[in-house]
C-alpha positions in Angstrom: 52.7 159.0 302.2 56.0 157.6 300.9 57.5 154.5 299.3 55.5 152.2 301.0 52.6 154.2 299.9 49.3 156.3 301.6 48.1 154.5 304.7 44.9 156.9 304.8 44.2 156.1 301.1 44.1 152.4 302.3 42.2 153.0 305.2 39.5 154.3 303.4 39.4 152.2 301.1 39.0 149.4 303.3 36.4 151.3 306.1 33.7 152.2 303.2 31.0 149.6 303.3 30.4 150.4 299.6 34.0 149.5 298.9 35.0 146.4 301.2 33.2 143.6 300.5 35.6 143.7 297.8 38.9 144.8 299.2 42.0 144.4 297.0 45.5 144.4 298.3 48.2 145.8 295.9 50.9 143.1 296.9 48.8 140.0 296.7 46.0 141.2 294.0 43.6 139.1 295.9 40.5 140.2 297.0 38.7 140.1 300.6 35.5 141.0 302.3 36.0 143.4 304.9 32.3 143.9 305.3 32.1 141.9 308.7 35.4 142.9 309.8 36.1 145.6 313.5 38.6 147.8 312.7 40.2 149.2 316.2 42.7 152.0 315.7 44.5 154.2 318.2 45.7 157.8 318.0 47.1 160.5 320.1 45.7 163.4 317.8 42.7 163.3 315.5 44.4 166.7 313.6 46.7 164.7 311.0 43.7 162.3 310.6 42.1 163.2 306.9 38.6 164.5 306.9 37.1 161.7 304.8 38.7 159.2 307.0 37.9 161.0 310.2 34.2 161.1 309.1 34.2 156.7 308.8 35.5 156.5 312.4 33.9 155.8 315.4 35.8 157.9 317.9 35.9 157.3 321.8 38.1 159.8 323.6 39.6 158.6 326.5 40.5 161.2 329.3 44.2 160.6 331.0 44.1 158.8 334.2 43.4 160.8 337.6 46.1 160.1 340.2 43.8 158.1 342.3 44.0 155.5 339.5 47.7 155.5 339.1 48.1 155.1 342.5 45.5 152.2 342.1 47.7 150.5 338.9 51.1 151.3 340.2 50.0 149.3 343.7 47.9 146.7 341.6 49.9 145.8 338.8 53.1 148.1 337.8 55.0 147.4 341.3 54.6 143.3 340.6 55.1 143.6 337.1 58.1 145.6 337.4 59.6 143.1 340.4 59.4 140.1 338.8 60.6 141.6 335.7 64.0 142.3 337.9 64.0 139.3 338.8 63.4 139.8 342.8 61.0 138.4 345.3 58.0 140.3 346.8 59.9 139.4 350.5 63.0 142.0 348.8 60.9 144.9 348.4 58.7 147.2 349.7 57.1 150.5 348.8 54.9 152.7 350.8 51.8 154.4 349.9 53.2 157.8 350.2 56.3 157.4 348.1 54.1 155.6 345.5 52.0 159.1 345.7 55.2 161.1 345.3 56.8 159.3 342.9 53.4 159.8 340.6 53.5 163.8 341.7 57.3 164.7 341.7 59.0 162.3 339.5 56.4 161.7 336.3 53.8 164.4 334.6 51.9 162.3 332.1 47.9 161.0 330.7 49.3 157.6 331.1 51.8 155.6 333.2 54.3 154.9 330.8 57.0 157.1 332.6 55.9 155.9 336.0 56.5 151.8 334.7 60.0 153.7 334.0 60.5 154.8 337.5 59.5 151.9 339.3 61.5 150.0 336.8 64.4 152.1 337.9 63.7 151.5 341.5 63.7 147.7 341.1 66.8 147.2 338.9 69.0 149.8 341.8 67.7 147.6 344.1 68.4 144.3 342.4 72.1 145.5 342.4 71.8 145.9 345.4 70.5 142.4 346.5 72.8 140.9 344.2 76.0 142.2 345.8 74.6 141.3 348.7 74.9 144.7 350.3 71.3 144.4 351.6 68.5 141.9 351.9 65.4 143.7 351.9 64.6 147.6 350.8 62.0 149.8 352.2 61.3 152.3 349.7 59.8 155.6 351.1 59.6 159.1 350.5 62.8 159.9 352.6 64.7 157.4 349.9 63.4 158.0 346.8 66.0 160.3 346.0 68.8 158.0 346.4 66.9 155.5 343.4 65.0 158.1 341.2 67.1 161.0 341.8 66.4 164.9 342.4 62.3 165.4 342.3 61.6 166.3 338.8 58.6 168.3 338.8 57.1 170.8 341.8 53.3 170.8 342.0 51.5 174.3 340.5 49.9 176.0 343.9 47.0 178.2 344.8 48.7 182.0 345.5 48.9 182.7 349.4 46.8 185.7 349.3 44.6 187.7 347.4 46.6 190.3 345.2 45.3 192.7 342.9 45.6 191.8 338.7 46.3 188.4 339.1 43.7 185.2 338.5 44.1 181.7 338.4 43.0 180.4 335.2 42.7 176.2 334.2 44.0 174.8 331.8 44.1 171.4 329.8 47.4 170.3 328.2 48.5 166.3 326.8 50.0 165.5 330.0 46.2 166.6 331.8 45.2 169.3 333.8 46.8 172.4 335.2 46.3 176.0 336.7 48.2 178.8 335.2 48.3 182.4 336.7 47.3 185.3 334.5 48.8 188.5 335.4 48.0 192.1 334.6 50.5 195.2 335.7 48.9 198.9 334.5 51.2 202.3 333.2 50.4 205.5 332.4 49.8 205.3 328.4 47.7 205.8 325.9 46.1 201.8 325.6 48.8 200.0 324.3 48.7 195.9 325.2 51.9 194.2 325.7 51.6 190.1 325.6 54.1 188.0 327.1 54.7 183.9 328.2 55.0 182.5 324.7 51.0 182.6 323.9 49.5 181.1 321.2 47.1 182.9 318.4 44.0 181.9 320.6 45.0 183.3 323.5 46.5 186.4 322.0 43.0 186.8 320.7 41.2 186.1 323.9 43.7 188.7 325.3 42.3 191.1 323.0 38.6 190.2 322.9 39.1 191.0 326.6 40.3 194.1 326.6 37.5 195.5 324.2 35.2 194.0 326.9 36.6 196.0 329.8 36.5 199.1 327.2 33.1 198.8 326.1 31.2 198.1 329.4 33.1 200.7 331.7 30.1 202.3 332.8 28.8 198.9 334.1 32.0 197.7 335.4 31.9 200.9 337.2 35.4 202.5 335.6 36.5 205.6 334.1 35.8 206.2 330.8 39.0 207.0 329.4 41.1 204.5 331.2 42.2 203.0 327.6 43.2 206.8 327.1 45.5 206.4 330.8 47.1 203.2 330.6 48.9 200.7 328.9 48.2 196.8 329.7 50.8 194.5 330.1 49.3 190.6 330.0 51.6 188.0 331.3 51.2 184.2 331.7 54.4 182.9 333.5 56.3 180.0 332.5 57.4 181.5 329.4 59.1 178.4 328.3 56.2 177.0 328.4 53.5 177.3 325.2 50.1 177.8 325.7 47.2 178.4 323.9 43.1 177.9 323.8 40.2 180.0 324.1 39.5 178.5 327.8 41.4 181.1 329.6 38.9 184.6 328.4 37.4 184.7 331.8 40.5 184.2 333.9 42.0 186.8 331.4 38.9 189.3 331.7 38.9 188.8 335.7 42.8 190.1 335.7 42.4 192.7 333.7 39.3 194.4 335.7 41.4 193.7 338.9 44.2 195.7 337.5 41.9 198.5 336.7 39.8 198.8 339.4 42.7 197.7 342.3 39.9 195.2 343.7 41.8 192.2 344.9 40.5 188.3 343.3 40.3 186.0 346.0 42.9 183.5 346.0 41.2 179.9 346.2 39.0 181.0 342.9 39.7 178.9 339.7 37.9 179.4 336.5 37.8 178.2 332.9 35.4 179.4 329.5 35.9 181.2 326.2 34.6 184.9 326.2 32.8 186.4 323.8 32.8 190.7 323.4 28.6 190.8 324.2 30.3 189.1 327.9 29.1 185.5 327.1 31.1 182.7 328.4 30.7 179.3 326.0 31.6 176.2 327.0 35.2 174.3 326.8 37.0 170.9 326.7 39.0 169.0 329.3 36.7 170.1 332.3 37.9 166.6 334.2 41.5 167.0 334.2 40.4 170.8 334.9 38.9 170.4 338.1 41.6 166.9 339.1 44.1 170.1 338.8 42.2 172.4 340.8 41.4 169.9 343.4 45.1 168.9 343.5 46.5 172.8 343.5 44.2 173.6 346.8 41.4 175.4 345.5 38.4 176.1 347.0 35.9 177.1 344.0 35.8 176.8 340.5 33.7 178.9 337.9 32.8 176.8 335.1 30.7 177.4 332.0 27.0 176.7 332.4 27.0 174.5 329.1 29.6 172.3 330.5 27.3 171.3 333.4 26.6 168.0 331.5 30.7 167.3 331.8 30.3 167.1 335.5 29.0 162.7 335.7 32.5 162.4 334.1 34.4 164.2 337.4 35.3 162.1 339.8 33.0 162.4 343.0 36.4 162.7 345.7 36.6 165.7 343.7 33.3 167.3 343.2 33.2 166.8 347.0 35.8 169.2 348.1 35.1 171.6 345.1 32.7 174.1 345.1 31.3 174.5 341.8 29.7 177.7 340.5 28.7 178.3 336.8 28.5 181.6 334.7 26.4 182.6 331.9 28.3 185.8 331.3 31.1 187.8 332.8 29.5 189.3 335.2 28.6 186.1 336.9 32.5 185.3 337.1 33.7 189.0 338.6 30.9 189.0 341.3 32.0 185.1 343.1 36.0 185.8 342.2 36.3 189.2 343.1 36.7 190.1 347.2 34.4 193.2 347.0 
């Protein structure tokens, strides 16, 4: 797109099997046949990708690793890589299972494992220091340590509430780094239906905020509230975290289950998760990110999670460890969501 001209322009050029067989760079002005040639490209985001390009790709999505499998490659291949690459002896070091499993939880929040080669690249070069001044022979690296090589824990795990509480549901979300649970929380005032949105949400979510509320409006009678309770209150919607952005259409249940809660003053039960777009008839349609969903879930202490009927087909992808301490109900429509998350 600059000086050294369009890289998608190229791209397509050389992908179209009418065009290839042929190929022409600019800088040599010789021709080639591409026709029997693999391209394999990587991306993080298919959004800057053109449409005409996008459409000649093959695309394979790969979901981010659970943290059973970093704990698998760090063991395997990132502790030896990262030894020898210090230039110290497997009779120097040791690590333990559990600090491997805490440095993966409290010190990195990734898809990948790039930032956790970091940290056990940090470890190793402390602890070549170390060997070098000959202040110690061997290290034991364990939870109790970890601190003294990788400094204060960076990041605290996202857990289940204690108790059931009244306008507050624990929704599921996806984000680049995988999956996670955010709260969704709903206080009610005397007012005349005004909604106030706050925790830095995107357009989606504003929009599932409101798609909500003309759900809770419209089906009163069956919901069994009063008629007029959008003459009585004003809404307040939070999401906390407020540095944080979010946005998707994923969290319309989680949003419609608060919201009832607050108005009715039934309690949701605490260990209840659940994910899928709302529509205003009460549909719930499917979403993405289901696997890192439910890895969050499992790893937050939840008991059950609500997911959308259509994305019963995502569950082969979910890891079986996970599927067997999860209990996994699915919804059709709203109802099916207030009657397993609500405690009456």
């Amino acid at each position: 797109m600059d000086f050294r001209g369009d890289p998608s322009s190229a791209l397509l050029e050389a992908l179209d099997p009418e065009q290839n067989s042929g190929f022409s760079d600019h800088y040599l002005e010789v021709p080639f046949d591409l026709s029997r040639v693999l391209f394999i490209t990587t991306a993080n985001v298919l959004d800057t990708i053109p449409p005409a390009l996008r459409d000649r790709l093959e695309i394979i999505r790969f979901s981010g690793y659970t943290p059973d499998e970093k704990f698998q490659i760090a063991k395997k291949y990132l502790f030896e890589k990262t030894l020898y690459g210090s230039g110290l002896l497997p009779s120097q070091v040791e690590i333990t299972d559990k600090a491997i499993q805490k440095i993966i939880n409290g010190y990195t929040k990734e898809a990948g494992v790039r930032d956790l080669e970091r940290a056990f690249s940090k470890i190793m070069r402390k602890v070549a220091r170390k060997v070098d001044a000959k202040e110690v022979e061997k290290v034991n690296i364990t939870p109790k340590n970890l601190h003294e090589y990788l400094g204060p824990q960076r990041f605290t795990e996202t857990l289940a509430e204690s108790k059931d509480d009244v306008g507050i549901s624990t929704g599921l979300a996806w984000t680049q780094v995988g999956g996670d649970i955010l709260f969704i929380e709903v206080s009610t005032m005397p007012g005349k239906g005004r909604m106030t949105i706050t925790g830095q949400l995107g357009d989606v979510m504003k929009e599932s905020c409101k798609a909500a509320l003309t759900y809770i409006r419209s089906n009163w009678k069956e919901l069994g509230l009063s008629e007029d309770l959008a003459a009585k209150y004003d809404f307040h919607i939070h999401v906390p975290e407020g540095a944080v952005p979010k946005d998707g259409p994923s969290a319309g249940v989680a949003i419609v289950t608060a919201l009832y809660s607050a108005v009715s003053q039934k309690k949701v039960k605490k260990d209840v998760g659940m994910t899928g777009e709302i529509t205003l008839r009460g549909r719930v349609l499917e979403i993405g990110g289901l696997k890192e969903k439910l890895i969050a879930a499992h790893r937050a202490g939840l008991k059950t999670v609500v997911i959308p009927k259509g994305n019963r087909k995502d569950l082969e992808e979910v890891p079986d460890k996970v599927k067997k301490n999860l209990d996994v109900r699915f919804s059709g429509k709203i109802s099916d969501v207030l009657h397993i998350a609500m405690t009456q």
